[in-house]
C-alpha positions as CSV (number, residue, x, y, z in Angstrom):
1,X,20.4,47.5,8.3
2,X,19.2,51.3,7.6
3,X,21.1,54.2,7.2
4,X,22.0,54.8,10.9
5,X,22.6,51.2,11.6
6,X,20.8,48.4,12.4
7,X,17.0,48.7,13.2
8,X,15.9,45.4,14.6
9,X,17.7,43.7,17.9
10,X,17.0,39.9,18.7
11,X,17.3,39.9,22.1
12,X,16.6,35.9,22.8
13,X,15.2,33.3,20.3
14,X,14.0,29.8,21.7
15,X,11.4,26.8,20.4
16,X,8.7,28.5,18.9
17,X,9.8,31.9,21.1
18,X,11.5,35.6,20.4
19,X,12.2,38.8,22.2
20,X,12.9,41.6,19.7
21,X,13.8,45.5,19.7
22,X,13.3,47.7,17.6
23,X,15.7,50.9,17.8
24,X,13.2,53.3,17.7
25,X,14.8,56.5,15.5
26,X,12.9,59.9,13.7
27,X,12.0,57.6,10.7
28,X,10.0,55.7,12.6
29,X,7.8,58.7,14.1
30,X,4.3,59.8,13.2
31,X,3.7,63.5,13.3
32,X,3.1,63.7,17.2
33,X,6.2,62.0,18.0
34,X,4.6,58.4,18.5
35,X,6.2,55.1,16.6
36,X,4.0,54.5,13.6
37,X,2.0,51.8,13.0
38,X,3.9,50.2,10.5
39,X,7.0,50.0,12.1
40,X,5.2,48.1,14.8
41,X,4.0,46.4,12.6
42,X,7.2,45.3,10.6
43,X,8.3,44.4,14.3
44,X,5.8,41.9,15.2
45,X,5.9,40.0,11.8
46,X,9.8,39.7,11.9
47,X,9.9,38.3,15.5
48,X,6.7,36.1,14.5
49,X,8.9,35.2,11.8
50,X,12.4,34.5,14.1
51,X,10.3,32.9,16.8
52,X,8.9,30.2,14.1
53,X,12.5,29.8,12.8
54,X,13.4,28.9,16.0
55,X,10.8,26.1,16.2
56,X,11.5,24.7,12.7
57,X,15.0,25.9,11.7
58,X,16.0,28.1,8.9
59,X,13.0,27.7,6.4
60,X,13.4,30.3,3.6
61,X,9.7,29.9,2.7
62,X,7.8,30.2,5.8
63,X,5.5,33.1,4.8
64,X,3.4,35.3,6.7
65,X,-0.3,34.2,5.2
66,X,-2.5,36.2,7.8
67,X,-1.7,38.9,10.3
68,X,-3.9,41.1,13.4
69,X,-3.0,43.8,15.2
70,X,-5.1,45.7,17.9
71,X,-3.0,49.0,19.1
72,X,-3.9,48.9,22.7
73,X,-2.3,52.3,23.7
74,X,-0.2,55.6,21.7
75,X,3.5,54.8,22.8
76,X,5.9,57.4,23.4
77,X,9.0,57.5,20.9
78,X,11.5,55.2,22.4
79,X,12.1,51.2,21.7
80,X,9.5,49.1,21.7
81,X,9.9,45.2,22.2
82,X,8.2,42.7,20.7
83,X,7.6,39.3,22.6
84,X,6.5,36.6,20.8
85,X,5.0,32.7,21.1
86,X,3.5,30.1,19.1
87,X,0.5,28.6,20.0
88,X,0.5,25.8,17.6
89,X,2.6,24.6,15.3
90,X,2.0,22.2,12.5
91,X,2.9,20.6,9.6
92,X,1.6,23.4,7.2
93,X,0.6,26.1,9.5
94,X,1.9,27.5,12.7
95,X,-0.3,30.1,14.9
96,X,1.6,32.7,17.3
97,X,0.7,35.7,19.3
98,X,3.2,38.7,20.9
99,X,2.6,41.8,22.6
100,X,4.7,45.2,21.9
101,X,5.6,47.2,24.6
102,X,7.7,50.5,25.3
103,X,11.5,49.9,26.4
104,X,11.0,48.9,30.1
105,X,7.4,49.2,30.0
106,X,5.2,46.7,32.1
107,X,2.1,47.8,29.7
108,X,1.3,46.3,26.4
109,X,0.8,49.2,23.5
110,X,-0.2,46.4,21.0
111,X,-1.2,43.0,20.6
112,X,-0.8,40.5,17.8
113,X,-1.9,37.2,16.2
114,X,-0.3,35.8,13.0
115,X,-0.5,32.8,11.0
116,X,2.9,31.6,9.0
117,X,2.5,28.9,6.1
118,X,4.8,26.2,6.5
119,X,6.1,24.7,3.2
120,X,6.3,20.8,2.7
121,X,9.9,19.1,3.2
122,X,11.1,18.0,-0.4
């Protein structure tokens, strides 16, 4: 949660999938009026993140261990989604990708890849 409410939405979760929103508000703007780069960012890892936890189940120390992101276009300042698959996933390390786009966009303003470490079962 942040002061005005929640700032992440997960709109659908599935095996080793996620659709997420972020609720795009003035503390998320650059000078310009554009979402910043971090909060995009922060987007992408979280869904990377919910989309692995729907693949493996609740997994407190799944960590993020490498992360890419190209910014393929300057979004306006509304919503942007985040969807989100895995490529591979294995017993140590799983591998997804996910594009961000604008609320109702067709366009993709960013695109990422992430790797998550997978701790061993005890």
């Amino acid at each position: 949660m942040a002061h005005g409410g929640p700032t992440y939405v997960i709109e659908d979760v599935g095996f080793g999938t996620a659709r997420m929103r972020l609720l795009v508000r003035d503390e998320h703007l650059r000078p310009g009026g554009t979402v910043s780069g971090p909060a995009m960012m922060a987007l992408a890892d979280i869904a990377l993140y919910v989309a692995l936890l729907g693949a493996i189940g609740p997994v407190p120390l799944a960590v993020t261990t490498n992360f890419s992101i190209n910014f393929l276009r300057r979004p306006d300042p509304q919503d942007v989604v985040a969807s989100c698959r895995y490529l591979k996933i294995g017993r140590t390390l799983a591998v997804g990708e996910g594009e961000l786009l604008m609320a109702g966009g067709d366009e993709a303003i960013a695109h990422v890849v992430g790797t998550y470490s997978i701790p061993p079962k005890r």
